[in-house]
C-alpha positions in Angstrom: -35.4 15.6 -16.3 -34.4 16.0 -20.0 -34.8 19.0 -21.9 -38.5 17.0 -23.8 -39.7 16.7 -20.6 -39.3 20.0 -19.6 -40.1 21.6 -22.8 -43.4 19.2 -22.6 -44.1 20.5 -19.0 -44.2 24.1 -20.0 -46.0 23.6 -22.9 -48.7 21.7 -21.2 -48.9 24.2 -18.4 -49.2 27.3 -20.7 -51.9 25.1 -22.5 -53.6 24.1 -19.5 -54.0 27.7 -18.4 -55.3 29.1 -20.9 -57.9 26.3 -22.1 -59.3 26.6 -18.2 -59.0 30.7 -18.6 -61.4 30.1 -21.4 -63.7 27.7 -19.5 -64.1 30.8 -16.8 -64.7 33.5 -20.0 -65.3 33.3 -23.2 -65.7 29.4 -24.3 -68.6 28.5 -21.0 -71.2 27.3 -23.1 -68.8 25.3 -25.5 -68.0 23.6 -22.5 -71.3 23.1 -21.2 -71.8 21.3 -24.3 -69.6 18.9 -23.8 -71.2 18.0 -20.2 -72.9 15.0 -20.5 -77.2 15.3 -20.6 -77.9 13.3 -17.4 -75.1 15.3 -15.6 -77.4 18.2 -14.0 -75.1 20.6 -13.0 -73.2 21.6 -16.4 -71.9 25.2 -15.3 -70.8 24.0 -12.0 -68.9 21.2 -13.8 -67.4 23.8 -16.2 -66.2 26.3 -13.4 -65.0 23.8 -11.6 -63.2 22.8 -14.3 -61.6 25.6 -15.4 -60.4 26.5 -11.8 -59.0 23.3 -11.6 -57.1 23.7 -15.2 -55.9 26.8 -14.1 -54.6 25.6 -10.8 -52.6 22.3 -12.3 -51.8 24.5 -15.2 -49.9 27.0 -12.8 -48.6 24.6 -10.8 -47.2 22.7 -13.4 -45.3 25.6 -14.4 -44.2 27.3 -11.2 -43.3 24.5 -9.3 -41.2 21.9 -11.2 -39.8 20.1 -8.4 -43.2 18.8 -7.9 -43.5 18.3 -11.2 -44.3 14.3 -10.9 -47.3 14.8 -8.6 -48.7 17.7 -10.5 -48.2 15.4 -13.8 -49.7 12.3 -12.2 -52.7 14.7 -10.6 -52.7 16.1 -14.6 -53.4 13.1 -15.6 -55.5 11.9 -13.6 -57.5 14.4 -14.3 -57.6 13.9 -18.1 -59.1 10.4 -17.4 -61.8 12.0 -15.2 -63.3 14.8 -17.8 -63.3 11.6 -20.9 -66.9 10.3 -19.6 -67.9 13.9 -21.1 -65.4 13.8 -24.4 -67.4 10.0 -24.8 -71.3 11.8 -24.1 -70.2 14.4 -26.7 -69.5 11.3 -29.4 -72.6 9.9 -28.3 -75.1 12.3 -28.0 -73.7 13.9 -31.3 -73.2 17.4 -29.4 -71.6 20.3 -31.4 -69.1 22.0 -29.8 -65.4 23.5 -30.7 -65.9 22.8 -34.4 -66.4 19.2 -33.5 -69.4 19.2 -35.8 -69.8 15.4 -37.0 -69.5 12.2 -35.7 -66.2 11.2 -37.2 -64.8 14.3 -35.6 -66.2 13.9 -32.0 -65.0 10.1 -32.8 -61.0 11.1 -33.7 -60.8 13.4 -30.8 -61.8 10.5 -28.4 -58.2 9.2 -29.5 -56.2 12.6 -28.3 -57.2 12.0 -24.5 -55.2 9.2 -24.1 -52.1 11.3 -25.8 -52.8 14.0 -23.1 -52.0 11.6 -20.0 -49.2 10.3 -21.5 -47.8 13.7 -21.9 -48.9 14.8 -18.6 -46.5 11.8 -17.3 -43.7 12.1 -19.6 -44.0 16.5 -18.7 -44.1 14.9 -14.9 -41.0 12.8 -15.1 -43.4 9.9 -14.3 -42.8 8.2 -17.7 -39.6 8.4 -20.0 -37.6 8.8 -16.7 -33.8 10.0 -18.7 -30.9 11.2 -17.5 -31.3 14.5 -15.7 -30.0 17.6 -16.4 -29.1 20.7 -14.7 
């Protein structure tokens, strides 16, 4: 694992843990908005959420020799929460100063950068030459 990858590993995990801290606190109804309208359950999804953050957050950090199943279950789940990053865009919901259409549009193009780093942090993609 080169020193990126691990670098990109910690960094996601500290990232991850905090942003599903928040989802359990202070941000909830941010979140909530960002749950799609025909989705019913919007808190449940959030808590969820956040627990599961935290967990592949923690684990990403405190267990790097399973680093490429934690970053493939990472970003696995990125591609999961998108449907509700997509019914932000297109139900034109406010939320985390996304606050026009062009913005909820641009941050539809960070998700895909979030599973890539979740495999490069994993080892999954960008395999190098490993260090000690």
């Amino acid at each position: 694992m080169t020193l990126a990858q691990n670098l990109v590993r910690i960094a996601l995990g500290a990232a991850m843990v905090g942003a599903g801290a928040t989802h359990l606190t202070v941000a909830r109804e941010e979140f909530q908005a960002q749950v799609p309208d025909w989705f019913p359950i919007d808190d449940v999804v959030v808590l969820g959420s956040g627990v599961v953050e935290v967990g592949l957050g923690a684990a990403f950090l405190a267990l790097p020799r399973k680093r490429g199943l934690v970053g493939a279950l990472l970003a696995a789940f990125f591609i999961a929460i998108f449907p509700g990053n997509i019914a932000q865009y297109v139900e034109g919901t406010d939320a985390f100063g996304l606050d026009t259409d062009q913005k909820r549009f641009v941050r539809l193009f960070f998700q895909p950068v979030l599973v890539l780093l979740a495999l490069f942090g994993g080892g999954v993609l960008g395999r190098g030459r490993r260090t000690s």
